[in-house]
N, C-alpha and C positions, 0 to 999 in steps of 0.2 A: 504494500500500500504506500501510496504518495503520501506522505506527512500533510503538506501543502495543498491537498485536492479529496474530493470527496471521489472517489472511485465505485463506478460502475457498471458493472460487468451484466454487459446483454445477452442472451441466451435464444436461442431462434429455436425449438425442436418441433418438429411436423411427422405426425405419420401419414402412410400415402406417398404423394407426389411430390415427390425430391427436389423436380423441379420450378416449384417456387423461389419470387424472384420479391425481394422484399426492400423499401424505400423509408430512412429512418430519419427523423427529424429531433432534432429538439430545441428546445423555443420558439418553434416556427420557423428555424433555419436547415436544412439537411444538412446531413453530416455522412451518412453511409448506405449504402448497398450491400444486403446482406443476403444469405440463403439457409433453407434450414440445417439444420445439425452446425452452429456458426456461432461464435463468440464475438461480439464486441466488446473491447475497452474502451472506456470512456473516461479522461480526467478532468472530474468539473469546478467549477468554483463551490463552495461549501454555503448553498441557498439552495432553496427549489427550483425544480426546472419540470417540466411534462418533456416527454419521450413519445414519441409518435412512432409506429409503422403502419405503411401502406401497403397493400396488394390486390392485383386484380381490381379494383375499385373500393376495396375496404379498409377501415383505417381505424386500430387499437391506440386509445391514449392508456400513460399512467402519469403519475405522478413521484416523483425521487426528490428526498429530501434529507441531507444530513450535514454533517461536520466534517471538519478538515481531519484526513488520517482514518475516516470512516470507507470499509467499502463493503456495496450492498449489490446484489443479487436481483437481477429481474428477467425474468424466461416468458417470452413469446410461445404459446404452446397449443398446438391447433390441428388440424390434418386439412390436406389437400386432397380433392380426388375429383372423378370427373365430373358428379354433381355438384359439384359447390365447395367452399372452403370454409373454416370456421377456425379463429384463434381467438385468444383471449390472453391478457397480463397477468402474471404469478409471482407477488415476490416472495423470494424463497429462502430458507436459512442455507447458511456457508456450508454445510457438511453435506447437504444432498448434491448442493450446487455445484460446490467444489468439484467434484467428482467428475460431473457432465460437463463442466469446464474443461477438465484435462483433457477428455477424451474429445470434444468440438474442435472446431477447425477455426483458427484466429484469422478473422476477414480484414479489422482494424482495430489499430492502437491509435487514442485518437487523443488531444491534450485540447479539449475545448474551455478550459477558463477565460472567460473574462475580465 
């Protein structure tokens, strides 16, 4: 963890179609392109901020909020298939997360403080 930054660590998992293609914002500004079974870092300034992903036409908010030296956990988690798609935000404690962490595929490390 960044001393300096509240750190946040994005979790993308889908069952189904692999091939989703996912659009991530936060504050209203995009930051990444992601796909499921995918990790995002995130180091933010220590306020709240909402976290947005888009796909296909659909779009999950959450809301992250903490302190400098804190770092928290939030998984995208949904399946794809050819009728339709469904996700939803989870935040989740460190020891499950941790885990599906190591094993996801790191997309971006990304230092958005302002």
């Amino acid at each position: 963890a960044d001393p300096a930054s509240l750190t946040v660590l994005v979790l993308c998992r889908s069952w189904g179609d692999r091939s989703l293609e996912f659009n991530g914002d936060l504050d209203g500004f995009g930051f990444a392109y992601t796909i499921p079974d995918s990790l995002v870092r995130l180091r933010l300034s220590p306020t709240q901020h909402r976290l947005s992903m888009q796909w296909e036409g659909h779009k999950s908010d959450i809301s992250v909020k903490g302190e400098a030296g804190q770092v928290q956990f939030v998984e995208l988690v949904g399946s794809g298939w050819v009728w339709g798609t469904t996700f939803r935000w989870e935040a989740t404690d460190s020891d499950s997360s941790n885990r599906r962490a190591s094993a996801s595929k790191l997309v971006a490390d990304l230092d958005l403080r302002r």
